[in-house]
C-alpha positions as CSV (number, residue, x, y, z in Angstrom):
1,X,-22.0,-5.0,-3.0
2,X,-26.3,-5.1,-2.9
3,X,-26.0,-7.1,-5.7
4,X,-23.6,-9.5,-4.6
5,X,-25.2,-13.2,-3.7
6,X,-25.2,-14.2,-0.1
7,X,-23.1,-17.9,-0.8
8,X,-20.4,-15.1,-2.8
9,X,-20.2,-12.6,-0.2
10,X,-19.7,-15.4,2.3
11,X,-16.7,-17.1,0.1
12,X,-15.3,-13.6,-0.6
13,X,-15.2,-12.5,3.5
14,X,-14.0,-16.6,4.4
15,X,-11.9,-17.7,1.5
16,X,-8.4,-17.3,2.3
17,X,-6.9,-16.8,-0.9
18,X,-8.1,-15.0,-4.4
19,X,-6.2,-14.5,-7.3
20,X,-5.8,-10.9,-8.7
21,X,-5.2,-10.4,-12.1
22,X,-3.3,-7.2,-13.2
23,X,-2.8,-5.7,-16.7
24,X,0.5,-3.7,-17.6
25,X,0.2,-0.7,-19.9
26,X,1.9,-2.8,-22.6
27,X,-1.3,-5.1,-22.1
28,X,0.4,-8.1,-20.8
29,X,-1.9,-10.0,-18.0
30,X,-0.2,-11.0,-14.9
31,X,-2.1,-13.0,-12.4
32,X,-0.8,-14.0,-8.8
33,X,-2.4,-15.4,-5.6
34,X,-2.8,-13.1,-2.5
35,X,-3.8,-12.7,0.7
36,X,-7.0,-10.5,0.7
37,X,-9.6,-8.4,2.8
38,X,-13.4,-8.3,1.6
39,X,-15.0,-5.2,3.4
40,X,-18.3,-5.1,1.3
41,X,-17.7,-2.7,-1.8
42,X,-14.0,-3.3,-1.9
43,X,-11.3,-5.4,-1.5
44,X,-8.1,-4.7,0.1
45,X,-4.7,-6.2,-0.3
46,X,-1.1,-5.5,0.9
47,X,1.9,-5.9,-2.4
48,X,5.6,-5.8,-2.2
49,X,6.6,-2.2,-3.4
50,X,8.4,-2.2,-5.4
51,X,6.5,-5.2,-7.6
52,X,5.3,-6.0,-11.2
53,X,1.5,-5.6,-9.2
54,X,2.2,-2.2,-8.2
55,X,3.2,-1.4,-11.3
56,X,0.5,-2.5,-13.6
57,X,-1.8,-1.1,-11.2
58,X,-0.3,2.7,-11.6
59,X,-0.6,2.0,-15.2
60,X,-4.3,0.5,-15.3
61,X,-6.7,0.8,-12.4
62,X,-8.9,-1.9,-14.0
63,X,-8.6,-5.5,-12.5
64,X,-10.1,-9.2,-12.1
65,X,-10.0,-10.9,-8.9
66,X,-11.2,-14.5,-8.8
67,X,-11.5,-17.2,-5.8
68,X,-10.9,-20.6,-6.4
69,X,-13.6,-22.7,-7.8
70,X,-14.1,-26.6,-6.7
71,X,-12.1,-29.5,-8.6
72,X,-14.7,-29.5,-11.4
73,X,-14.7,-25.5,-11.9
74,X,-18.0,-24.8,-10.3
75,X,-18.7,-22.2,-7.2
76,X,-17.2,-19.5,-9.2
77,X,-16.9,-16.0,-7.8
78,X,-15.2,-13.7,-10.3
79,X,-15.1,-10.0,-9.3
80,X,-14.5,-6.8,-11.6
81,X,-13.5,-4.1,-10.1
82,X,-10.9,-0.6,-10.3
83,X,-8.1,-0.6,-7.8
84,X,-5.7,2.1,-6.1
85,X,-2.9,2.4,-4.2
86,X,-3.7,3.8,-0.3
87,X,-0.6,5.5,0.7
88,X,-2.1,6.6,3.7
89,X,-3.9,3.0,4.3
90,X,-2.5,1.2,7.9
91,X,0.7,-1.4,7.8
92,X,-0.9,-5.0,7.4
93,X,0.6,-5.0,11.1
94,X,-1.5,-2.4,12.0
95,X,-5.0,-3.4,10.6
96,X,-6.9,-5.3,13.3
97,X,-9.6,-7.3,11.2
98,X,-6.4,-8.2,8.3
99,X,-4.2,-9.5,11.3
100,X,-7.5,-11.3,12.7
101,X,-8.0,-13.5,9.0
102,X,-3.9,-14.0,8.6
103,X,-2.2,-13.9,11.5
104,X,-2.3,-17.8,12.4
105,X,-1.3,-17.9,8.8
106,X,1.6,-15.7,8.8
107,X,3.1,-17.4,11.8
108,X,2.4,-21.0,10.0
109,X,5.2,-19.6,8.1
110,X,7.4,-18.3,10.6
111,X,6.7,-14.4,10.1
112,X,5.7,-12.0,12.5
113,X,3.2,-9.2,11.2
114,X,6.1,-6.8,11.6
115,X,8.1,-8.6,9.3
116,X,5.0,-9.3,6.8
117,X,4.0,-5.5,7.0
118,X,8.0,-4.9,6.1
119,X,7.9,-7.0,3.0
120,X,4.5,-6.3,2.0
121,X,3.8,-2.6,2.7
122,X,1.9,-1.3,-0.9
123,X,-1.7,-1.5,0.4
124,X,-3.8,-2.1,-2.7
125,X,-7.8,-0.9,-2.7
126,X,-10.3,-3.1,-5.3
127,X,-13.4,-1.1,-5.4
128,X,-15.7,-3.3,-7.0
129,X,-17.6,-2.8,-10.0
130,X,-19.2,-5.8,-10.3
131,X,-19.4,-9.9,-8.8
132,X,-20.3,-12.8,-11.0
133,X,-20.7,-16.4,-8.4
134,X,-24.3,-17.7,-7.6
């Protein structure tokens, strides 16, 4: 986003990990790490389908993704923003610049992209509505 610092926009397109939090239509907060892909004004992430994630996300669009901050809680990059499911959206197999950031990290843990796009095949879309992080 144009209004997005330099030091978050770096963290947000290195950082290997964020933590999305998702809100079921009940109201109940679920937050869970996952694997995630910054492309400027949106954020996109692959689920398991069927998933509690999926779910709250049908239910309510709106969402908090967070990075981790250092031991003492600084560098915090905290982003608002509406997501979406992308039925049409390519496999996580399939999506060059994805496979690029996780591949090494997939195999680390014995999967193939194939078998990661299998068991993670709900692409998710953050469109971002605003960053907090200095």
């Amino acid at each position: 986003m144009s209004n997005t610092s330099p030091h978050a926009e770096k963290r947000l397109a290195d950082d290997v990990v964020g933590w999305l939090t998702t809100v079921s239509e009940s109201g109940k907060p679920s937050t869970a790490p996952v694997w995630f892909l910054y492309e400027a004004d949106s954020i996109l992430l692959y689920s398991r389908d069927p998933s509690l994630r999926v779910d709250n996300v049908a239910a309510n669009d709106r969402v908090t993704f967070a990075l981790n901050s250092d031991r003492l809680g600084h560098d915090v990059v905290v982003v608002n923003a509406r997501a979406a499911i992308e039925p049409d959206a390519p496999g996580a197999d399939e999506n060059a610049a994805y496979l690029e950031k996780y591949e090494a990290h997939m195999a680390k843990n014995g999967w193939s992209p194939e078998w990661f796009a299998d068991r993670y095949p709900a692409a998710i879309r953050l469109d971002i509505t605003s960053v907090t992080g200095r």
